[in-house]
C-alpha atoms as an extended CHARMM CRD file, in Angstrom:
* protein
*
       189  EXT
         1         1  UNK       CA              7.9660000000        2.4230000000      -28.6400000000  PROA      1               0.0000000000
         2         2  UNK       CA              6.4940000000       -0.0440000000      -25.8600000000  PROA      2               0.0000000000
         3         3  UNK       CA              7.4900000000        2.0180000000      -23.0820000000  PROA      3               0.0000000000
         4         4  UNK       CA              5.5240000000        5.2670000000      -24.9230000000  PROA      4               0.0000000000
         5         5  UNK       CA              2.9450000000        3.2850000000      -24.9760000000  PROA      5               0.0000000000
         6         6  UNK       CA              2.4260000000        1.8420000000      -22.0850000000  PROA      6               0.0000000000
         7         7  UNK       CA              2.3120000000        5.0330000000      -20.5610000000  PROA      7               0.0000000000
         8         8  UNK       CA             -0.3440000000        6.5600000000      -23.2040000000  PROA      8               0.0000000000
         9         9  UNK       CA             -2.1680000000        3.7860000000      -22.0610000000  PROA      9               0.0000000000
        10        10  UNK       CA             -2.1070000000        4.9620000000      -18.4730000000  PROA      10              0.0000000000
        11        11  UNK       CA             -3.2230000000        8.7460000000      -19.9390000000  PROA      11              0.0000000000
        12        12  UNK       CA             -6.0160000000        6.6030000000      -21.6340000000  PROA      12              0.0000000000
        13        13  UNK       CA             -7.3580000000        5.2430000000      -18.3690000000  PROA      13              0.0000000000
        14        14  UNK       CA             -6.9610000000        8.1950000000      -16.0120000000  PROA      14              0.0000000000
        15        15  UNK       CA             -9.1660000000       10.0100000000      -19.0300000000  PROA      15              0.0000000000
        16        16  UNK       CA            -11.7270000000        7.2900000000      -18.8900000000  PROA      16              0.0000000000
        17        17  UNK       CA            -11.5570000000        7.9290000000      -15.0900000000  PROA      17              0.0000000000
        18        18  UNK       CA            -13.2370000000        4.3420000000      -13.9060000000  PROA      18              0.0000000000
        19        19  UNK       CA            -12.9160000000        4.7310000000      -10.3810000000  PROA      19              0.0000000000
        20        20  UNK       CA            -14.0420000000        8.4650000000       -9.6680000000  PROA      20              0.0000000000
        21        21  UNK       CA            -10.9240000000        9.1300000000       -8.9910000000  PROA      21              0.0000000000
        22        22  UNK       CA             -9.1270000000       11.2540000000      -11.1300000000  PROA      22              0.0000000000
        23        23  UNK       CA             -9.4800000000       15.0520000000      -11.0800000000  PROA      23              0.0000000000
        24        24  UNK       CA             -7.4260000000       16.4680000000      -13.6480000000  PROA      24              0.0000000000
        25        25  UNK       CA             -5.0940000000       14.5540000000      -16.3100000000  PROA      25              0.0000000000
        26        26  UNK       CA             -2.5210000000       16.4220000000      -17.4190000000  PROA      26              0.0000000000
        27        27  UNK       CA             -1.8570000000       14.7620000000      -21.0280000000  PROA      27              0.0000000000
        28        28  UNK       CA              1.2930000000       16.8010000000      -21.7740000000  PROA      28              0.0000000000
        29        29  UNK       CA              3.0130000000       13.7460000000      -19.1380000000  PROA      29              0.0000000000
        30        30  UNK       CA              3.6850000000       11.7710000000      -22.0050000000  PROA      30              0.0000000000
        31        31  UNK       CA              6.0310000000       13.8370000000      -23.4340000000  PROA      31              0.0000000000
        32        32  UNK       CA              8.0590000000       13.4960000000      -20.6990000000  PROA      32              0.0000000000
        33        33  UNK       CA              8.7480000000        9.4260000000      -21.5160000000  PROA      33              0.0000000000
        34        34  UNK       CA             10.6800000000        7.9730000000      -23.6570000000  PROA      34              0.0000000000
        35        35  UNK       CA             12.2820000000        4.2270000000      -24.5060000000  PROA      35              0.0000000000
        36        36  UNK       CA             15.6610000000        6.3690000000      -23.0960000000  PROA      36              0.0000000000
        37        37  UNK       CA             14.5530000000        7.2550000000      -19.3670000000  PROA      37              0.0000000000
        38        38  UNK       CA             13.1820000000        5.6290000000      -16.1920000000  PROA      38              0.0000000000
        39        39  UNK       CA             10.3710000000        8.8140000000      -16.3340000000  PROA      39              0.0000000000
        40        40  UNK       CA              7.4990000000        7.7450000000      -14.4950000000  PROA      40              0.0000000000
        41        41  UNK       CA              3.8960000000        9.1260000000      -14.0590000000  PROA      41              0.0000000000
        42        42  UNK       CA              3.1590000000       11.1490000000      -10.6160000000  PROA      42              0.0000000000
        43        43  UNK       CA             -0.4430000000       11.9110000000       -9.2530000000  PROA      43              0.0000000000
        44        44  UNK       CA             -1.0610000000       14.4060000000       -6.8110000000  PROA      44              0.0000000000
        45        45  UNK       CA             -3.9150000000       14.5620000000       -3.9760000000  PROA      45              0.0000000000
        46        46  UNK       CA             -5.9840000000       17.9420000000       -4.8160000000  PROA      46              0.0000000000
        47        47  UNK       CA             -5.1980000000       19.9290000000       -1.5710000000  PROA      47              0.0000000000
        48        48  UNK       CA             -3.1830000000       23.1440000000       -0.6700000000  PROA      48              0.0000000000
        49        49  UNK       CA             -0.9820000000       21.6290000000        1.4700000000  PROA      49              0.0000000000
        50        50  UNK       CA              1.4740000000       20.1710000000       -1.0330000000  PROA      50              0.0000000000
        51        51  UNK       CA              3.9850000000       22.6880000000       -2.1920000000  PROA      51              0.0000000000
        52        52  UNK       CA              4.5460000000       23.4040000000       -5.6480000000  PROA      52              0.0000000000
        53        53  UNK       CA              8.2430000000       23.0020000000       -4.9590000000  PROA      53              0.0000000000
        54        54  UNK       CA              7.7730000000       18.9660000000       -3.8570000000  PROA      54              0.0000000000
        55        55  UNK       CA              6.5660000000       18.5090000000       -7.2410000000  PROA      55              0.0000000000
        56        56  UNK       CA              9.2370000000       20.4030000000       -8.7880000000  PROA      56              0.0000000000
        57        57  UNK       CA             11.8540000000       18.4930000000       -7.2360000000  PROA      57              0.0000000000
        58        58  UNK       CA             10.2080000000       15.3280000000       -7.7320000000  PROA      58              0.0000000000
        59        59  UNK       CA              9.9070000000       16.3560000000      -11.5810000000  PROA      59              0.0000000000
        60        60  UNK       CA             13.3600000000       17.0290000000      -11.3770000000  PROA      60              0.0000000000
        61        61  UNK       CA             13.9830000000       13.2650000000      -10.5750000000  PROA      61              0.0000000000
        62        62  UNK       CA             12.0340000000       11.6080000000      -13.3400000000  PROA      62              0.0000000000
        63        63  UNK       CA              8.7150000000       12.1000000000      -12.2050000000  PROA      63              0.0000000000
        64        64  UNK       CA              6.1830000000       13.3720000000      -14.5190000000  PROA      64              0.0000000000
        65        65  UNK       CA              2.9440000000       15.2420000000      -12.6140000000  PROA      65              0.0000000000
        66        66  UNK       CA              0.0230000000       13.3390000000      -14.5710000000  PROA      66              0.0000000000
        67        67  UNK       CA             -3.0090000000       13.7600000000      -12.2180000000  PROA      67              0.0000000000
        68        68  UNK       CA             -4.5230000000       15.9920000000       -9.2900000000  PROA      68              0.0000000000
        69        69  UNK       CA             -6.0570000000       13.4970000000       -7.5900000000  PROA      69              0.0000000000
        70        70  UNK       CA            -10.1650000000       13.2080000000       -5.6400000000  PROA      70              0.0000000000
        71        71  UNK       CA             -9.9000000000       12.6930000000       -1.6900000000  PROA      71              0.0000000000
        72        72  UNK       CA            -12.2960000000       12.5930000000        0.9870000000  PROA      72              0.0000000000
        73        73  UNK       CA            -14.2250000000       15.0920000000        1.9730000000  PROA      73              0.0000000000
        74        74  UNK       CA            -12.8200000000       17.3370000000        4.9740000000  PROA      74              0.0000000000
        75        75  UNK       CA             -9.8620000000       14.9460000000        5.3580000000  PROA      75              0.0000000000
        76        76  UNK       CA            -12.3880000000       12.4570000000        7.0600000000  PROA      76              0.0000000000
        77        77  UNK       CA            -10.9920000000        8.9320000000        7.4800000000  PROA      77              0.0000000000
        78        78  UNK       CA            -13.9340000000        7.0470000000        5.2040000000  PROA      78              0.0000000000
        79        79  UNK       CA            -14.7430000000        8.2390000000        1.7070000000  PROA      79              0.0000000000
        80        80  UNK       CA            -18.1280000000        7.6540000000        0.3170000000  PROA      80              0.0000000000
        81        81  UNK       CA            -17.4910000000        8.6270000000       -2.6740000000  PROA      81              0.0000000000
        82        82  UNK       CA            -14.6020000000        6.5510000000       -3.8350000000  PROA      82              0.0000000000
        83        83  UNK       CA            -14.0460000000        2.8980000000       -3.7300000000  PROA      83              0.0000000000
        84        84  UNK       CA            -11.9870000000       -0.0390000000       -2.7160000000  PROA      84              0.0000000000
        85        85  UNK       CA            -11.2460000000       -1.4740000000       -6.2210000000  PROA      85              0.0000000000
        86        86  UNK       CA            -10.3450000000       -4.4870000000       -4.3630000000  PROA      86              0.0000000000
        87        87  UNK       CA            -13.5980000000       -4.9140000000       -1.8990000000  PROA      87              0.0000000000
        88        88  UNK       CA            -15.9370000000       -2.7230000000       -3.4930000000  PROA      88              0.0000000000
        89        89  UNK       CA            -16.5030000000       -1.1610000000       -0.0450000000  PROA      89              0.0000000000
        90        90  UNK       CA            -16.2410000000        2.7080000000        0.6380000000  PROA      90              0.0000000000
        91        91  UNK       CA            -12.5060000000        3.6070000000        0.2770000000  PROA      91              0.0000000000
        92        92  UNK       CA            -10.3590000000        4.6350000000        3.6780000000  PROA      92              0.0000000000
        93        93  UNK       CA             -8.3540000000        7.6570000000        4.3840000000  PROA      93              0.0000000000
        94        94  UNK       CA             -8.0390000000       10.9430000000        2.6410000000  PROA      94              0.0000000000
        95        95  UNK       CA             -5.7160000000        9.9660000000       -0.2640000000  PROA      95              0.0000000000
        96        96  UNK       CA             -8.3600000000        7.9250000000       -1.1030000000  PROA      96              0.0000000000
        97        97  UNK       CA             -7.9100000000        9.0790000000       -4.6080000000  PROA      97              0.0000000000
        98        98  UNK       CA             -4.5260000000        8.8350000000       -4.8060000000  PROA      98              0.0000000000
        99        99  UNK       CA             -3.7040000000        5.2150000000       -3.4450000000  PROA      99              0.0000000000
       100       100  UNK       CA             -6.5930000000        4.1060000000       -5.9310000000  PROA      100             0.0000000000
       101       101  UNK       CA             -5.0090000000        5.6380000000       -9.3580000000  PROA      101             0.0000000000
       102       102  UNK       CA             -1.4100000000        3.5620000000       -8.2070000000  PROA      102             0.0000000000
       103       103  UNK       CA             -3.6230000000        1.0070000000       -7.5610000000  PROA      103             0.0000000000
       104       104  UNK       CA             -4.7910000000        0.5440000000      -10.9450000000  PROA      104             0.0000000000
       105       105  UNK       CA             -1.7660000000        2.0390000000      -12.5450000000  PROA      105             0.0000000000
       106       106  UNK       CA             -2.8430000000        5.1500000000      -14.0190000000  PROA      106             0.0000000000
       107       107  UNK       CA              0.2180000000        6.3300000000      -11.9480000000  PROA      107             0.0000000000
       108       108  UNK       CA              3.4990000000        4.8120000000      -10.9740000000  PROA      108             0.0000000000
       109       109  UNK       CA              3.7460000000        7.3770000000       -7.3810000000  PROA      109             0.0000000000
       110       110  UNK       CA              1.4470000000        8.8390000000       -5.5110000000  PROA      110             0.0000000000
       111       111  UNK       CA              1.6500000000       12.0370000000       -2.9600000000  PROA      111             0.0000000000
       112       112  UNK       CA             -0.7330000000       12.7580000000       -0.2900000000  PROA      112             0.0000000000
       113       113  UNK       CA             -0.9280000000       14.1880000000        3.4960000000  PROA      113             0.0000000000
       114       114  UNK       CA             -1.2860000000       12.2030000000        6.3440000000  PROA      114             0.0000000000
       115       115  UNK       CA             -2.3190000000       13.6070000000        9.8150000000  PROA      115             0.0000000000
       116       116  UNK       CA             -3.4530000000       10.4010000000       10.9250000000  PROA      116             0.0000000000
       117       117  UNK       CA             -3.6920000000        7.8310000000        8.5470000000  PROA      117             0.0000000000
       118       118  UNK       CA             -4.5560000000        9.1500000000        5.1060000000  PROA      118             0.0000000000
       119       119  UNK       CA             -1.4620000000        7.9650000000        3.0130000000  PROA      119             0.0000000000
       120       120  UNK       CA             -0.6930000000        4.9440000000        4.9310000000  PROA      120             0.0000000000
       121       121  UNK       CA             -4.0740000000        3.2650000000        5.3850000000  PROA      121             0.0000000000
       122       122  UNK       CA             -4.9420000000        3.7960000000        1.5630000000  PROA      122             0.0000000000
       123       123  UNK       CA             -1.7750000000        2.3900000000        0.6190000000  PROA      123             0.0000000000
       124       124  UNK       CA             -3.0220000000       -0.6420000000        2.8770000000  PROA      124             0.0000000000
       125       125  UNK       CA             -6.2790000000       -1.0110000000        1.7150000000  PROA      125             0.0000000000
       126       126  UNK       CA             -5.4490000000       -1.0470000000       -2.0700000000  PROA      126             0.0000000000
       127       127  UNK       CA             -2.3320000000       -3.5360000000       -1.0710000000  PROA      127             0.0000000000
       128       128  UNK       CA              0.4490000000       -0.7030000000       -2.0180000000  PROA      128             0.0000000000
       129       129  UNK       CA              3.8200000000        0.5830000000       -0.2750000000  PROA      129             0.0000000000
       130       130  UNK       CA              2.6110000000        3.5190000000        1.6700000000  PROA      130             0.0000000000
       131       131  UNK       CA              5.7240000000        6.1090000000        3.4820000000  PROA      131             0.0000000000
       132       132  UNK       CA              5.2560000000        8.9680000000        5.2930000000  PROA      132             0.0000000000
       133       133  UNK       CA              7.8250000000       11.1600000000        7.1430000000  PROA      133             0.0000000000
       134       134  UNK       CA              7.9850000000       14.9520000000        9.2340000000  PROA      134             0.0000000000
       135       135  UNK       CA             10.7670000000       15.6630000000        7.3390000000  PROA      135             0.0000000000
       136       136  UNK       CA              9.1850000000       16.0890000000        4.0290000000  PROA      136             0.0000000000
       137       137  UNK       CA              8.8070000000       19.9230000000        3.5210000000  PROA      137             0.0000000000
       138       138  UNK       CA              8.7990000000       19.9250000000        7.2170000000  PROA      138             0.0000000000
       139       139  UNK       CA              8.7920000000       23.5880000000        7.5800000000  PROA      139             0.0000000000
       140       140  UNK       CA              6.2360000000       24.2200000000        4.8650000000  PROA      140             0.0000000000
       141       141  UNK       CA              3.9100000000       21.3360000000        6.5180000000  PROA      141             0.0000000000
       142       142  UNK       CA              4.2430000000       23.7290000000       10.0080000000  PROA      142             0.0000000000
       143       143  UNK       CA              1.8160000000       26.0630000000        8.9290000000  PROA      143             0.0000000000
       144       144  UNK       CA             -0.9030000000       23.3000000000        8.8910000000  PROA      144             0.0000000000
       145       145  UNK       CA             -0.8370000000       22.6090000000       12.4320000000  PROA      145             0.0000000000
       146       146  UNK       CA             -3.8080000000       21.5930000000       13.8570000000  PROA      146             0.0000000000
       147       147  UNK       CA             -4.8740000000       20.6740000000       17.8250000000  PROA      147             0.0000000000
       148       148  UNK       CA             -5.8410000000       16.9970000000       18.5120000000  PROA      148             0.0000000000
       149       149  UNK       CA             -8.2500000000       16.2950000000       20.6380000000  PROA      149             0.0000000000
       150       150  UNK       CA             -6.6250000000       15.8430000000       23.7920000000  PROA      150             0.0000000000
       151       151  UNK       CA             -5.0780000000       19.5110000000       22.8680000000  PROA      151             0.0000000000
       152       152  UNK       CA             -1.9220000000       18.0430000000       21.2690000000  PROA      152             0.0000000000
       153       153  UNK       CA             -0.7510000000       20.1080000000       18.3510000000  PROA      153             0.0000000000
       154       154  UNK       CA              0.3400000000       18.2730000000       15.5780000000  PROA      154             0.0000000000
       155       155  UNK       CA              1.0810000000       19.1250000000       11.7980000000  PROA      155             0.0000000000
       156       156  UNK       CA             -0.0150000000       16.6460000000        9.1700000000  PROA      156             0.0000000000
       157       157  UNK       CA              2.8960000000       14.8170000000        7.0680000000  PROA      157             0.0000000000
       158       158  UNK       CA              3.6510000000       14.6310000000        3.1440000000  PROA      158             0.0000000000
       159       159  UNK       CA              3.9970000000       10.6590000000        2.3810000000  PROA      159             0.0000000000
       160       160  UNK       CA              4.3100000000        8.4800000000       -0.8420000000  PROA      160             0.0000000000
       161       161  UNK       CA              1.6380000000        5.6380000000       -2.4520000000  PROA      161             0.0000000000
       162       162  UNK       CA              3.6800000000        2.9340000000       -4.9970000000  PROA      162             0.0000000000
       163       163  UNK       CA              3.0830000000       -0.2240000000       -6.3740000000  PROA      163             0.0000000000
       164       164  UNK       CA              7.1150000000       -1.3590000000       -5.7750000000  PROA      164             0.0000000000
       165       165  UNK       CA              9.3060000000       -0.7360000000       -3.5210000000  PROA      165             0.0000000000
       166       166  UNK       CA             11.8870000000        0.4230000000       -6.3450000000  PROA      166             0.0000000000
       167       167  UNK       CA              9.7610000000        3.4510000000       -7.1320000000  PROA      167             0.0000000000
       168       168  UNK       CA              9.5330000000        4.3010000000       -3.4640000000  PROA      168             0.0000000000
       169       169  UNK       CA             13.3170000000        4.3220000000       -3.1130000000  PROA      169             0.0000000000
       170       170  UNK       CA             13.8310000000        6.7520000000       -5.9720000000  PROA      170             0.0000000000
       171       171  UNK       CA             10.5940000000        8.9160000000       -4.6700000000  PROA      171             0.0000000000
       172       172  UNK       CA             12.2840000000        8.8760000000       -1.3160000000  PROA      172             0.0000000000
       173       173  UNK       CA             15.9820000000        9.6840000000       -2.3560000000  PROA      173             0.0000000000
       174       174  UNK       CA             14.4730000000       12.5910000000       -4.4370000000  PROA      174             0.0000000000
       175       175  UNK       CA             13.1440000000       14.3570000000       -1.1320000000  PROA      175             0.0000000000
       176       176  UNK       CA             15.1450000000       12.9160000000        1.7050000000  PROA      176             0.0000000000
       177       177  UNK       CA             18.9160000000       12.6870000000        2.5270000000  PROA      177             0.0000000000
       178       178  UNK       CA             19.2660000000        8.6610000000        2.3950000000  PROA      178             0.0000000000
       179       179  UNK       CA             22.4620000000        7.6400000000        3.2420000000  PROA      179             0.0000000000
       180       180  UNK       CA             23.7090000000        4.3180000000        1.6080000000  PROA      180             0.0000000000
       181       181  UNK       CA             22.6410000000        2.1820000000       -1.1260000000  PROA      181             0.0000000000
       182       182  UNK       CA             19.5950000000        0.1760000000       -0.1450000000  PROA      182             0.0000000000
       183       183  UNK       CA             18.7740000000       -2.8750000000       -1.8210000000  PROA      183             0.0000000000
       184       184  UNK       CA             15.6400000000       -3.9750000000       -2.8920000000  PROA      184             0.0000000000
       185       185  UNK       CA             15.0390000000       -6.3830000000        0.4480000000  PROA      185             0.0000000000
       186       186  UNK       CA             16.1910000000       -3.9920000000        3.1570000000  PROA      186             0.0000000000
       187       187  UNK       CA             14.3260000000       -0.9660000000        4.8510000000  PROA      187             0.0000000000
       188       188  UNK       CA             15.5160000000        2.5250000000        3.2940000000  PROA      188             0.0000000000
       189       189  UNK       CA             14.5120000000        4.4010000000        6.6750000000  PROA      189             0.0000000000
């Protein structure tokens, strides 16, 4: 019974939505956990770019989808809206949103885009693991390319937000081909 409610606590806070930064909770997560399973919550950064089928998969390998999550506002690297629970300063990076509900652990994973620092300076700021990789629906993710500029065309990344590295491992082995058994000390890729 702990476990259940631990995580209805977590539905409890991304309700209350103290940071801003919650855009949807999707209550029907709980039923999902149980004292039996290694579940955990999932939030999702609010953009078109992330494929329904990620999710799916990721659901598939006890993750529960319990958020759509706020981001900045045209993917700009500073958000005014949201911030740093930490500093109290505007937050950084487009997955503002997301990095901030791991943060304070209304989720256990986050998933965001990156096309130049929106996953992985987040994760930073809020003192979280932060991965990002081409690989993740890399064909999907080819359809967002974009043109730097110095006229370099470039297509934006899927990456992951957690507050331990064990939770990144299974987010990561859900998506990528990982060969081996990493431990908790050594680099998965």
């Amino acid at each position: 019974m702990s476990r259940i409610r631990e995580y209805a606590k977590k539905t409890f806070l991304a309700m209350k939505n103290p940071a801003g930064s919650v855009q949807e909770v999707f209550v029907n997560a709980l039923d999902r956990i149980g004292e039996e399973n290694d579940c955990q919550y999932m939030g999702v950064k609010n953009v078109r770019q992330i494929p329904a089928d990620l999710v799916k998969k990721l659901e598939g390998n006890g993750f529960a989808l319990h958020t759509l999550d706020r981001h900045s506002h045209n993917g700009r690297a500073v958000d005014y809206n949201l911030h740093n629970p930490i500093t109290g300063r505007p937050m950084t990076g487009s997955s503002s949103g997301t990095a901030i509900n791991v943060f304070l652990g209304i989720n256990d994973l986050g998933i965001g885009t990156d096309g130049g620092g929106s996953v992985l300076a987040p994760a930073a700021a809020v003192n979280c693991f932060g991965f990002i990789s081409p690989l993740i629906e890399a064909g999907h993710m080819k359809q967002y390319a974009k043109l730097s500029t110095d006229g370099i065309e470039f297509y934006p990344s899927i990456g992951f937000v957690t507050r331990d590295f064990s939770t990144m491992c299974k987010a990561v082995k859900s998506i990528l081909p990982v060969t081996g058994n990493p431990g908790e000390e050594e680099a998965v890729i």
